[in-house]
N, C-alpha and C positions, 0 to 999 in steps of 0.2 A: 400439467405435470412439469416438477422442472429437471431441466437436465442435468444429466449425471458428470461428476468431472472425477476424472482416474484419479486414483487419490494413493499414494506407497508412503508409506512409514520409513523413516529412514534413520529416526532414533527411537530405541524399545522405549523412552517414557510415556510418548503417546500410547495411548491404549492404557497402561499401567498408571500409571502418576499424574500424565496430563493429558486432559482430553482431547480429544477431535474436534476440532474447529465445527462450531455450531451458532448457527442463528441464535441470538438472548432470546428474540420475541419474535410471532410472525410478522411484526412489521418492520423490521428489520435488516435494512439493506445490506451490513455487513458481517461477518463474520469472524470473531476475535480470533487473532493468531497471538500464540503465549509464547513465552521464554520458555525454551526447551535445553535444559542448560542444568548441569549437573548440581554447581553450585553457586550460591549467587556471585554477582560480575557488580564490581563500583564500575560506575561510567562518572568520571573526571568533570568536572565543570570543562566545556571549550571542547570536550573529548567525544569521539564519533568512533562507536563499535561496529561489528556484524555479527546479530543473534540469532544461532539458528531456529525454525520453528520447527523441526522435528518433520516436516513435510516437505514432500514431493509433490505437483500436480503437472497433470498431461491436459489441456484444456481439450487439444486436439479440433480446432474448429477455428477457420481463419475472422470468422465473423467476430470472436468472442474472445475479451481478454480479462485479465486479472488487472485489479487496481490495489495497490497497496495504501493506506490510507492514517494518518497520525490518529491516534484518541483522544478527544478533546481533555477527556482528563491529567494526562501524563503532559500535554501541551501547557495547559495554566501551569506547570509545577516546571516548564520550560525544556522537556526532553518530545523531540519531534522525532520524524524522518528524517536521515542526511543529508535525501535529494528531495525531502519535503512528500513527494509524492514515487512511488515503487511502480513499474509497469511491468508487469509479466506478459511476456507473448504467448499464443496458442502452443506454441514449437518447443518453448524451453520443459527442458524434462528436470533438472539440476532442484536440489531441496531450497527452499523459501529463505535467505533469509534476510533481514530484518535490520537497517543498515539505522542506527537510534543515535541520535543527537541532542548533547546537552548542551544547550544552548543557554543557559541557566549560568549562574554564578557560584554555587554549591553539590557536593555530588550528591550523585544519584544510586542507591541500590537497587539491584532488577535481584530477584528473588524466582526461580523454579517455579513456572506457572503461570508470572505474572504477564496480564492482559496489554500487549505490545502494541496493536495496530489492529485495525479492521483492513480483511479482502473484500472488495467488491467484486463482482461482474458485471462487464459491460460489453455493451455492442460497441462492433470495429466496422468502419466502412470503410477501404483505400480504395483510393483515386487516381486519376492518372492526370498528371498536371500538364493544362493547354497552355503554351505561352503566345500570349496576344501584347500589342502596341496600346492597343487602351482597352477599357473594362466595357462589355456591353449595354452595360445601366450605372450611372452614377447613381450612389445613394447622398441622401441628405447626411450623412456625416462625413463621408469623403475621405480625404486623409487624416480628420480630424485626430489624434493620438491620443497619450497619456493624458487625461485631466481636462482634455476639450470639454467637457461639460460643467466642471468647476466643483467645487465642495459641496454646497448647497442645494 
């Protein structure tokens, strides 16, 4: 069974004009959040809006958090996330919204409805950080950093 997330409406489109955020298919990890948006918004070549999704969520469970996530389709056409990737905490109660980046050289129309980004859920683990003089076990890559393994 999977669990419930509080879910408020906080613009009458949803329900009326645009749906409730729904899995496409069961195999399906995320779930599309639309433009909830009166009437369509040009986003600028260079230009980075906030669109709201018409929703609220309560996650309510310190284990478990929202991930806000680009669509690969809107990506080729060059409009992302602004910070790439959205984290919603258990705690935040405030409406969803939708921070889209044109990244692109031509603008963009977003049209009432139109499919913005996928929510995931995911598990949260926090930790509590030891500080030690050196690391218990050295691994074989060590400090090795960006690109230590090479192209190939």
């Amino acid at each position: 069974m999977r669990p419930k997330i509080e879910t408020k409406i906080v613009n009458p489109l949803i329900g009326s004009t645009i749906p409730l955020p729904t899995y496409a298919t069961d195999g399906a990890a995320g779930m599309d959040l639309r433009a909830c948006i009166d009437e369509a918004v040009v986003l600028r070549a260079g230009e980075t809006q906030l669109i709201g999704s018409g929703i609220a969520i309560h996650i309510n469970d310190s284990q478990l958090m929202a991930v806000l996530v680009p669509r690969s389709g809107l990506g080729s056409k060059g409009v992302v996330l602004g910070n790439l990737v959205g984290v919603i905490d258990s705690c935040y109660q405030g409406e969803i919204k939708i921070a889209l980046w044109n990244r692109g050289k031509t603008d963009f129309t977003i049209q009432q409805g139109d499919r913005l980004c996928q929510m995931l859920f995911v598990p949260v683990v926090q930790v509590d950080l030891e500080v030690v003089n050196e690391f218990s076990e050295q691994t074989a890559r060590g400090e090795g950093g960006f690109g230590h393994t090479g192209v190939k």
